[in-house]
N, CA, C and O atoms as a Maestro MAE file, in Angstrom:
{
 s_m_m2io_version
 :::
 2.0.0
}

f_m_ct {
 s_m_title
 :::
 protein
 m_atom[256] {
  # First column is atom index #
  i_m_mmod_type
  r_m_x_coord
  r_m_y_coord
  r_m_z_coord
  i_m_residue_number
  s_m_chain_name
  s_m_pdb_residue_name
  s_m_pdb_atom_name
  i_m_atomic_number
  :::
  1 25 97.912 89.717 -219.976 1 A "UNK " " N  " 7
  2 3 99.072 89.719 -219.162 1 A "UNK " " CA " 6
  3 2 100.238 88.984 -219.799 1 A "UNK " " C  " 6
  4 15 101.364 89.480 -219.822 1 A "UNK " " O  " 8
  5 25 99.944 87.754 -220.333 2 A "UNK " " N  " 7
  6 3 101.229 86.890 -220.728 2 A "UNK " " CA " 6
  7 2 101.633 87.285 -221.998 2 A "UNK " " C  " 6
  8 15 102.744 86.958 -222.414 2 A "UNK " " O  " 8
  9 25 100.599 88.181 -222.897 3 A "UNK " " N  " 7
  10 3 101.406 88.773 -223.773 3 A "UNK " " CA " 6
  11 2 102.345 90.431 -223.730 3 A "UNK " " C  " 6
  12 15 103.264 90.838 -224.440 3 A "UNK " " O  " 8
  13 25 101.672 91.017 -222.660 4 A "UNK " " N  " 7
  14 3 102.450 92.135 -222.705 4 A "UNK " " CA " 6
  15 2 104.111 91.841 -221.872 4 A "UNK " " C  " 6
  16 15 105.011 92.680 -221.824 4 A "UNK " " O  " 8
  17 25 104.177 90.131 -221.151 5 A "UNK " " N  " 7
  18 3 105.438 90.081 -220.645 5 A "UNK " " CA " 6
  19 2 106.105 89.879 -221.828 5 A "UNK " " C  " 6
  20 15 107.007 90.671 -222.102 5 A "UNK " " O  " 8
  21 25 105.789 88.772 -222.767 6 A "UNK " " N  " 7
  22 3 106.423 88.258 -224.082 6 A "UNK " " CA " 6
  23 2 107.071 89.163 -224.758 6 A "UNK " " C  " 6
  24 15 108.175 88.942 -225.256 6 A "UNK " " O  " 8
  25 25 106.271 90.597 -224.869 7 A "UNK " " N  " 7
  26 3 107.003 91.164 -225.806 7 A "UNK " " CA " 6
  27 2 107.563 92.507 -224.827 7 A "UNK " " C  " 6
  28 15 108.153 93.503 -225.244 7 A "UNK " " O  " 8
  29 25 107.187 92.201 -223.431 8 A "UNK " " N  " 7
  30 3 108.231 93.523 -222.782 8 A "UNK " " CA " 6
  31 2 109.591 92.635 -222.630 8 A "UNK " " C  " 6
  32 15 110.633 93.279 -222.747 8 A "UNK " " O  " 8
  33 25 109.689 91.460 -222.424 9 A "UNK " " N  " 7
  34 3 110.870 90.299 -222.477 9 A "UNK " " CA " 6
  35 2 111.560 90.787 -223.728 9 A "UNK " " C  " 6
  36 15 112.563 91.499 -223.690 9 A "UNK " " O  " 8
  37 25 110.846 90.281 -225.090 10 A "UNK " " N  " 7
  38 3 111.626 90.107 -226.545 10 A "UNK " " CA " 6
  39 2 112.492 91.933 -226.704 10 A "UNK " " C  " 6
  40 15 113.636 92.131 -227.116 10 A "UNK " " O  " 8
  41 25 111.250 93.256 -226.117 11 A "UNK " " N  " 7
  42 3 112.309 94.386 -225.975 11 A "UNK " " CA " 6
  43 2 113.711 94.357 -225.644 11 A "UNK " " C  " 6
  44 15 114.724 94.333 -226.344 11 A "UNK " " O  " 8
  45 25 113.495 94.365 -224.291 12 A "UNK " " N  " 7
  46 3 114.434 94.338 -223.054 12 A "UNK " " CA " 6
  47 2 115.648 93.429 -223.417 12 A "UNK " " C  " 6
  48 15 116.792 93.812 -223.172 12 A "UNK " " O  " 8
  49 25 115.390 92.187 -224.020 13 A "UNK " " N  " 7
  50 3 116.315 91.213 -224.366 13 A "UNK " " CA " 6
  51 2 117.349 91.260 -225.468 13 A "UNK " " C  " 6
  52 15 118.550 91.001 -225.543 13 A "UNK " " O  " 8
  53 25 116.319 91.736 -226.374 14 A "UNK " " N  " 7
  54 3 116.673 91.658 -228.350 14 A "UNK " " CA " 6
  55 2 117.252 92.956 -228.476 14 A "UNK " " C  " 6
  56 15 118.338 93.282 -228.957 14 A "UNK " " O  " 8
  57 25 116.286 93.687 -227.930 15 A "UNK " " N  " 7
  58 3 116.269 95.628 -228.380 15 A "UNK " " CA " 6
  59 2 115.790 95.934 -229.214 15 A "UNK " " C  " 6
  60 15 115.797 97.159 -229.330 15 A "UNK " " O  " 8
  61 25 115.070 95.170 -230.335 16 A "UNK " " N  " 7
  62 3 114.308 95.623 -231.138 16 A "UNK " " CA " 6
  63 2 114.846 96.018 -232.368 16 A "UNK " " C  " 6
  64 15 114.267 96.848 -233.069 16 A "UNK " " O  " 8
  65 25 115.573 95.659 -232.589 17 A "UNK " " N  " 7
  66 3 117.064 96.264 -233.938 17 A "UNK " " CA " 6
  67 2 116.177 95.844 -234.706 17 A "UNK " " C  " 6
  68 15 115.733 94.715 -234.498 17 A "UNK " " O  " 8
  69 25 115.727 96.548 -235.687 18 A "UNK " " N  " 7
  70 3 115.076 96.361 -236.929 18 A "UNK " " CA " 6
  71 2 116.209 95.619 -237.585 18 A "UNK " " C  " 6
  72 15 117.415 95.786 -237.403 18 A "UNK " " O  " 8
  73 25 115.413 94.512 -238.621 19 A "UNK " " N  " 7
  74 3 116.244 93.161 -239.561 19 A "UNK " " CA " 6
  75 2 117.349 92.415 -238.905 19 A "UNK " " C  " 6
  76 15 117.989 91.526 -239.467 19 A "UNK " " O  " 8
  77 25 117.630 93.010 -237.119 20 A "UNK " " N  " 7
  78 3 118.723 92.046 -236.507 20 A "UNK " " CA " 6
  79 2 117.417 91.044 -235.612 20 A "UNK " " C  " 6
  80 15 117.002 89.909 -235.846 20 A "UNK " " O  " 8
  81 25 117.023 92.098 -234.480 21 A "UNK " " N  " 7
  82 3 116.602 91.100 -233.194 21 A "UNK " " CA " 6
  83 2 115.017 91.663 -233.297 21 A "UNK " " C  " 6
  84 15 114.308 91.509 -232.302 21 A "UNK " " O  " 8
  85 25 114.493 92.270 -234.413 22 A "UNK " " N  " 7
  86 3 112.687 92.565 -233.926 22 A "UNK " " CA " 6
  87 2 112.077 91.491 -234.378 22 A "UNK " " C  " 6
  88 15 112.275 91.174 -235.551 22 A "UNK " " O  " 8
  89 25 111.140 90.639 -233.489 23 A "UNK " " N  " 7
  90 3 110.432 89.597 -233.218 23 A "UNK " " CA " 6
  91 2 109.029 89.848 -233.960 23 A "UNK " " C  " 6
  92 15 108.834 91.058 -233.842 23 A "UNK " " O  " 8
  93 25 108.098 89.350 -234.577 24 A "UNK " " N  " 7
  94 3 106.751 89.592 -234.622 24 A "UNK " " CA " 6
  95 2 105.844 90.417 -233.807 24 A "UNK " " C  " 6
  96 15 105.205 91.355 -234.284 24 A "UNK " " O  " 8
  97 25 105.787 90.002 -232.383 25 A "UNK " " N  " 7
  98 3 105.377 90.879 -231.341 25 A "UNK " " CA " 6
  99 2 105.644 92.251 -231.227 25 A "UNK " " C  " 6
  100 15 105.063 93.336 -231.233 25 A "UNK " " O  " 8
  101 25 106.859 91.714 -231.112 26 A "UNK " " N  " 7
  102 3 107.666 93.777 -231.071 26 A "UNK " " CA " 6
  103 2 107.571 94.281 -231.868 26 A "UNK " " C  " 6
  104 15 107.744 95.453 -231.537 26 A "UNK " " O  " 8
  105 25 107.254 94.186 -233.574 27 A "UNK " " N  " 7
  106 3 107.141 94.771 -234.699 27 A "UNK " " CA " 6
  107 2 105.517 94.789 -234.443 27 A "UNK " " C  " 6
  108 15 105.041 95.822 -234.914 27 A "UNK " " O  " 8
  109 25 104.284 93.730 -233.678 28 A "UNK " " N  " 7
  110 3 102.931 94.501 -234.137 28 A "UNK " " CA " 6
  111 2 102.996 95.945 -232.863 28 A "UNK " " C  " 6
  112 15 102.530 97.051 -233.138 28 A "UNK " " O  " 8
  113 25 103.618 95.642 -231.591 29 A "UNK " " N  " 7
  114 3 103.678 96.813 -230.970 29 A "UNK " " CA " 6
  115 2 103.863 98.135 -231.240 29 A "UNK " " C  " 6
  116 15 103.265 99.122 -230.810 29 A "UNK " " O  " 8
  117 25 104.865 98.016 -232.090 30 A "UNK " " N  " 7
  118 3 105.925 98.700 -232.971 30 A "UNK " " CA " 6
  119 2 104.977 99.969 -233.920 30 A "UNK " " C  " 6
  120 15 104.929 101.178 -233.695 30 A "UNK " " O  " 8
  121 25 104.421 99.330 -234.807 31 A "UNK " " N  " 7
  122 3 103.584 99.323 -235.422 31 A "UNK " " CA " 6
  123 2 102.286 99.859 -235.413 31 A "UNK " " C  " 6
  124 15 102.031 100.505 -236.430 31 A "UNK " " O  " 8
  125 25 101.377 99.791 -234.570 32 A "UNK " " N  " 7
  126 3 100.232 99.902 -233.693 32 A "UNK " " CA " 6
  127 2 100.728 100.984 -232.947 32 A "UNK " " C  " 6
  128 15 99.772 101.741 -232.779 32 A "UNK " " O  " 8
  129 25 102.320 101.714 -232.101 33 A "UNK " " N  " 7
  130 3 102.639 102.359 -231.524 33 A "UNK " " CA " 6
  131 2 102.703 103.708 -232.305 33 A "UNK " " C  " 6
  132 15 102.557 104.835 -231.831 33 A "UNK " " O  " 8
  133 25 102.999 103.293 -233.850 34 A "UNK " " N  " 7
  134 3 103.013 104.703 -234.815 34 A "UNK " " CA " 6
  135 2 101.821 104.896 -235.577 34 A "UNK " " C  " 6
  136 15 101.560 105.709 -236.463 34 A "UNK " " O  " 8
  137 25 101.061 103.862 -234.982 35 A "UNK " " N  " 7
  138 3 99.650 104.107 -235.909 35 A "UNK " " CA " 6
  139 2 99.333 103.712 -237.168 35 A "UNK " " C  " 6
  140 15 98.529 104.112 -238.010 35 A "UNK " " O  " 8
  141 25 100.216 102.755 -237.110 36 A "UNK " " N  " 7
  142 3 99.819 101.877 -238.477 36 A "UNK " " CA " 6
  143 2 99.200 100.681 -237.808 36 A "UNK " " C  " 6
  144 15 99.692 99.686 -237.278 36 A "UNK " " O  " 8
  145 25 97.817 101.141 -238.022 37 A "UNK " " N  " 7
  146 3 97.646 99.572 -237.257 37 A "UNK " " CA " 6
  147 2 97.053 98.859 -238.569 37 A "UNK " " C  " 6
  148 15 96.839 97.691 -238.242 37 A "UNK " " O  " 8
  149 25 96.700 99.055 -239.897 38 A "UNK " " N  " 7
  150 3 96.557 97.700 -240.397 38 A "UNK " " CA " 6
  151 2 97.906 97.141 -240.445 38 A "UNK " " C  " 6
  152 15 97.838 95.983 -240.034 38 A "UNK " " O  " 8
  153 25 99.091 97.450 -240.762 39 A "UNK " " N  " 7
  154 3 100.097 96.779 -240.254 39 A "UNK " " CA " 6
  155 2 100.792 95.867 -239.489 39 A "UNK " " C  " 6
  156 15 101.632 95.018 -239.788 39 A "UNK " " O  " 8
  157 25 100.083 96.333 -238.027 40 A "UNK " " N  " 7
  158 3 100.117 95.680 -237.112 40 A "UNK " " CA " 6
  159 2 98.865 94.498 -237.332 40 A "UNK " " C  " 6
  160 15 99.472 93.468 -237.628 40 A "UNK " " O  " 8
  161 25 97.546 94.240 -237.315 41 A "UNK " " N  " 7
  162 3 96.951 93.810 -237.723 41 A "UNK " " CA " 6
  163 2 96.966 92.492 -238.621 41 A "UNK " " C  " 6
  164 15 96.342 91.446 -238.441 41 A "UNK " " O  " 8
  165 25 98.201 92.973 -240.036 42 A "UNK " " N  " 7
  166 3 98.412 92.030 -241.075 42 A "UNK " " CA " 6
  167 2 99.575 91.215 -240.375 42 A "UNK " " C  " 6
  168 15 99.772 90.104 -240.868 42 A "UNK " " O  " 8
  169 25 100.273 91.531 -239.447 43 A "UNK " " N  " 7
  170 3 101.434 91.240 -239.031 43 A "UNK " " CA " 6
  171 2 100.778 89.887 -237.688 43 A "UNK " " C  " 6
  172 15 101.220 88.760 -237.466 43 A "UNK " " O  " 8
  173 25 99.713 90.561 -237.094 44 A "UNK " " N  " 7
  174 3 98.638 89.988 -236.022 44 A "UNK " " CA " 6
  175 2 98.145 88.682 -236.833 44 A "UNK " " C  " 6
  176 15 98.039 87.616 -236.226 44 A "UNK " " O  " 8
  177 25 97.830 88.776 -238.270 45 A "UNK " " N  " 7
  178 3 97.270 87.591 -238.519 45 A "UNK " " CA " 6
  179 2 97.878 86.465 -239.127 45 A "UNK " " C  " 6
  180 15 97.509 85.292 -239.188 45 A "UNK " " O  " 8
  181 25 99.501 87.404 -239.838 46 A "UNK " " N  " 7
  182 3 100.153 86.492 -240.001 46 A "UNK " " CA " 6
  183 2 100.867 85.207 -238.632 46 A "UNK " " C  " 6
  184 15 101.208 84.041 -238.832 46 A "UNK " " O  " 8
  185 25 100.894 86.114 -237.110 47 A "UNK " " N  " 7
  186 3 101.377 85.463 -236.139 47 A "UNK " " CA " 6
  187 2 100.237 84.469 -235.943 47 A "UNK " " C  " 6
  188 15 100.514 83.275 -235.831 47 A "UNK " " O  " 8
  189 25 98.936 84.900 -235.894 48 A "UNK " " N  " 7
  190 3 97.447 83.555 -236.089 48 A "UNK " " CA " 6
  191 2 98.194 82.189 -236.891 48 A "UNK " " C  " 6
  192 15 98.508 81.082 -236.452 48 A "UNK " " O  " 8
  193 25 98.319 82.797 -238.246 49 A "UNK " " N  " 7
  194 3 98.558 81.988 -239.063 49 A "UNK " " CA " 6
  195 2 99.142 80.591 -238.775 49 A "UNK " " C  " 6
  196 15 98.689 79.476 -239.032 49 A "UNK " " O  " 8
  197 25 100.678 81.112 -237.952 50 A "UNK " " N  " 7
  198 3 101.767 80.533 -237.784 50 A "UNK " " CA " 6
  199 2 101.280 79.347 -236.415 50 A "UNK " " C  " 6
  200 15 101.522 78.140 -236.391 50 A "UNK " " O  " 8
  201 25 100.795 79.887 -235.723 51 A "UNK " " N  " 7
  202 3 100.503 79.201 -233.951 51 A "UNK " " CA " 6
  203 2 99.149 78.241 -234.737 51 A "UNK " " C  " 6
  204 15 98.978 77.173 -234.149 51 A "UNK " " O  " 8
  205 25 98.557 78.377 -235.485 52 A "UNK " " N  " 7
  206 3 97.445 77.369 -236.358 52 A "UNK " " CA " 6
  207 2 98.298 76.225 -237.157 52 A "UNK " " C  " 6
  208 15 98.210 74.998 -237.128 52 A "UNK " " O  " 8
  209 25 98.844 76.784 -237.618 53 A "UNK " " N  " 7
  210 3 99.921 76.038 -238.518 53 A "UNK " " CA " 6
  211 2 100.818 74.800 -237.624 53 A "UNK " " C  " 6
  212 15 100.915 73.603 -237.893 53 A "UNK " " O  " 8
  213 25 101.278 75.395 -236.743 54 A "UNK " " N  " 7
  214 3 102.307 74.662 -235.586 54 A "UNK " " CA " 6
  215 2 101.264 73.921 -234.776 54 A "UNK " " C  " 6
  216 15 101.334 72.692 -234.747 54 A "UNK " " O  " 8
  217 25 100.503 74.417 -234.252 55 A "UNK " " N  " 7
  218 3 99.394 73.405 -233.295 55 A "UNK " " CA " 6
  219 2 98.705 72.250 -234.313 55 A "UNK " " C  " 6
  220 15 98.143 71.254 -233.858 55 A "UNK " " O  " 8
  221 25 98.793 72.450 -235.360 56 A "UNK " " N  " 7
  222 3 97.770 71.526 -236.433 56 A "UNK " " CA " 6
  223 2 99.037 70.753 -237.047 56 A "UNK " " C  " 6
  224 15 98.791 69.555 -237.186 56 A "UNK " " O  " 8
  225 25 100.391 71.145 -237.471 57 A "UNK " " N  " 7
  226 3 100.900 70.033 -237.267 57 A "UNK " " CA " 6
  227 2 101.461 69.212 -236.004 57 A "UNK " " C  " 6
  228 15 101.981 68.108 -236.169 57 A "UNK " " O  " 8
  229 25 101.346 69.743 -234.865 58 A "UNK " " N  " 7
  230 3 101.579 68.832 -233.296 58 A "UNK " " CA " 6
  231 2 100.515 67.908 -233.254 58 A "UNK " " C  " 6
  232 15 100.633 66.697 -233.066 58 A "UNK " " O  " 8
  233 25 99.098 68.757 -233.501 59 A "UNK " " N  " 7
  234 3 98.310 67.430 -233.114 59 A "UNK " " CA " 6
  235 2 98.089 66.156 -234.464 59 A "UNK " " C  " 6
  236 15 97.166 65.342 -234.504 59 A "UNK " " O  " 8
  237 25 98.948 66.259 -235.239 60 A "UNK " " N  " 7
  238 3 98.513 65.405 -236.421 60 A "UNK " " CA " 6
  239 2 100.023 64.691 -236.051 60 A "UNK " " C  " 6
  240 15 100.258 63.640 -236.648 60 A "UNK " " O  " 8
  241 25 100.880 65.111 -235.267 61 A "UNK " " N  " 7
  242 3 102.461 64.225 -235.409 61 A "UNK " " CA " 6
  243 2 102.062 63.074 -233.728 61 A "UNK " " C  " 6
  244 15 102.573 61.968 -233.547 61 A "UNK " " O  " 8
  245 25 101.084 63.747 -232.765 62 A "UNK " " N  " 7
  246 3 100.722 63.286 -232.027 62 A "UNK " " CA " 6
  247 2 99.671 61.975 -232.112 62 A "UNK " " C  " 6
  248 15 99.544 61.095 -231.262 62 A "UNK " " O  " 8
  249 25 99.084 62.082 -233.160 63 A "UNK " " N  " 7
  250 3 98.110 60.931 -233.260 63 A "UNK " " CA " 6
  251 2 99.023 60.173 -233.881 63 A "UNK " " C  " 6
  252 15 98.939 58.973 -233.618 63 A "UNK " " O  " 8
  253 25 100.075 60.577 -234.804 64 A "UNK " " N  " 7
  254 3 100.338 58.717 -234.856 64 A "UNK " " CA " 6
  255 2 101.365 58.004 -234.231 64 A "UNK " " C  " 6
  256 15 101.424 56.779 -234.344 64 A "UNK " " O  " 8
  :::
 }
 m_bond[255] {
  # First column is bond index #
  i_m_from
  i_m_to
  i_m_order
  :::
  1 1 2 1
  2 2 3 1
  3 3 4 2
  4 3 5 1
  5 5 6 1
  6 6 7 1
  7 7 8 2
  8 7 9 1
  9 9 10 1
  10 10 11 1
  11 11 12 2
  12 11 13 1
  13 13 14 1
  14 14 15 1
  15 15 16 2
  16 15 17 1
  17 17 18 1
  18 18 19 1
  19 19 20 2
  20 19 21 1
  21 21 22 1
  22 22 23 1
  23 23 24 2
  24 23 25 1
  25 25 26 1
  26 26 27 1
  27 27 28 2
  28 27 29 1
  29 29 30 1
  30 30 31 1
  31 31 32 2
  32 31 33 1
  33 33 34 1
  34 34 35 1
  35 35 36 2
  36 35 37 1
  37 37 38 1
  38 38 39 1
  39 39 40 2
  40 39 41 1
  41 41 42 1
  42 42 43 1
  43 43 44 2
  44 43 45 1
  45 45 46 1
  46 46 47 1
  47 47 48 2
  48 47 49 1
  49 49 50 1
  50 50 51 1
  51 51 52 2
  52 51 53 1
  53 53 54 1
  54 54 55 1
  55 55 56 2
  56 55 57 1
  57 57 58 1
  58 58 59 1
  59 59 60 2
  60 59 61 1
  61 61 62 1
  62 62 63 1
  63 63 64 2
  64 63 65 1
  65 65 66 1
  66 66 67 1
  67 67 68 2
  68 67 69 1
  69 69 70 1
  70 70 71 1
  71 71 72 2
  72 71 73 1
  73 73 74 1
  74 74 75 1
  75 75 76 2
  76 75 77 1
  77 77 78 1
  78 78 79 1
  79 79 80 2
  80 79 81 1
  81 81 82 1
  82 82 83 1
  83 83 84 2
  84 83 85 1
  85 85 86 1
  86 86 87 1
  87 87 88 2
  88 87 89 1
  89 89 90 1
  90 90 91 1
  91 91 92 2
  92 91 93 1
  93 93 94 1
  94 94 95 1
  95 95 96 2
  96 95 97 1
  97 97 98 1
  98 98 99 1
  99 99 100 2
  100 99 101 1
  101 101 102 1
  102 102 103 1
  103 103 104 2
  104 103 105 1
  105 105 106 1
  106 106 107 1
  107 107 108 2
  108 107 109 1
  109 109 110 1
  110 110 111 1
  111 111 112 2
  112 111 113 1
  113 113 114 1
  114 114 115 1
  115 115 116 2
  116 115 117 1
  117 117 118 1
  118 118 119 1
  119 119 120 2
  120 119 121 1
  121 121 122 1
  122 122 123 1
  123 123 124 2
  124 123 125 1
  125 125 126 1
  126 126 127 1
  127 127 128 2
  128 127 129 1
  129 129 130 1
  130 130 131 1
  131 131 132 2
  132 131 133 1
  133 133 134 1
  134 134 135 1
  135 135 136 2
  136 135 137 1
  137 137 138 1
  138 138 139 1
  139 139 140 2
  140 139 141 1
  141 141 142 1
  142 142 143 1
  143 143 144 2
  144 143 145 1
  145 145 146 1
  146 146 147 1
  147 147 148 2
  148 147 149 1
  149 149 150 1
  150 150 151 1
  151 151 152 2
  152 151 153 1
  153 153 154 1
  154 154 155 1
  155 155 156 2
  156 155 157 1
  157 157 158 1
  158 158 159 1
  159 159 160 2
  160 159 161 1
  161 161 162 1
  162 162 163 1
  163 163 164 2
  164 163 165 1
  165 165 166 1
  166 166 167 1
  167 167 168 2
  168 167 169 1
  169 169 170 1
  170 170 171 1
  171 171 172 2
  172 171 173 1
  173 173 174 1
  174 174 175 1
  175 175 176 2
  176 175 177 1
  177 177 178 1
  178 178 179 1
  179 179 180 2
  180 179 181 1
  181 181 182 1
  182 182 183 1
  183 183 184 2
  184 183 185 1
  185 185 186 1
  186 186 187 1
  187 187 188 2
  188 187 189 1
  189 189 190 1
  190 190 191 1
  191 191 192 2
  192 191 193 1
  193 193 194 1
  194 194 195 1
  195 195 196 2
  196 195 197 1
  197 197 198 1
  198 198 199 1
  199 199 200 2
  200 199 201 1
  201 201 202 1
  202 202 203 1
  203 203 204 2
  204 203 205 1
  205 205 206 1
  206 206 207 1
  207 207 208 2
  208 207 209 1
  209 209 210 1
  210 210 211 1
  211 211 212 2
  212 211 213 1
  213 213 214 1
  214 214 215 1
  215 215 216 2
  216 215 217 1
  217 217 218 1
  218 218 219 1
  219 219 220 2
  220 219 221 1
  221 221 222 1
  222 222 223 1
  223 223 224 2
  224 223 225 1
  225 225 226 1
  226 226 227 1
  227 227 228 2
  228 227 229 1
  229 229 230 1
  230 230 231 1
  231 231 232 2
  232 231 233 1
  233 233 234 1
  234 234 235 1
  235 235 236 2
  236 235 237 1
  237 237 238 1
  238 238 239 1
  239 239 240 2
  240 239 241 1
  241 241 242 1
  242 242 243 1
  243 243 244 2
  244 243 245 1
  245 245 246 1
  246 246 247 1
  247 247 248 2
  248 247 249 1
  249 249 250 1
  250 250 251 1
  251 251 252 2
  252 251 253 1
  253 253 254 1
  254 254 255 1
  255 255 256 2
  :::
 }
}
């Protein structure tokens, strides 16, 4: 649920302008919508990547 608002939001909001306003989300939708889904996929793990990255430096700025 909270991801299909995120990226019906980032649509509706941005519009999806390729290299102006398309977000990660809207590009794996995007993506996955024309059937490229390793695309979407590589795009899926790069967004992993990033939310690992950001939570692992919060909890390391939090301990000290």
């Amino acid at each position: 649920g909270r991801i299909v608002a995120e990226v019906g939001v980032a649509m509706i909001v941005g519009g999806n302008i390729k290299y102006d306003t398309r977000t990660i989300t809207t590009a794996i939708s995007l993506e996955t919508n024309k059937g490229e889904f390793a695309s979407g996929i590589a795009l899926a793990l790069v967004l992993i990547l990033i939310a690992f990255c950001l939570n692992f430096i919060t909890h390391k700025l939090k301990r000290t």
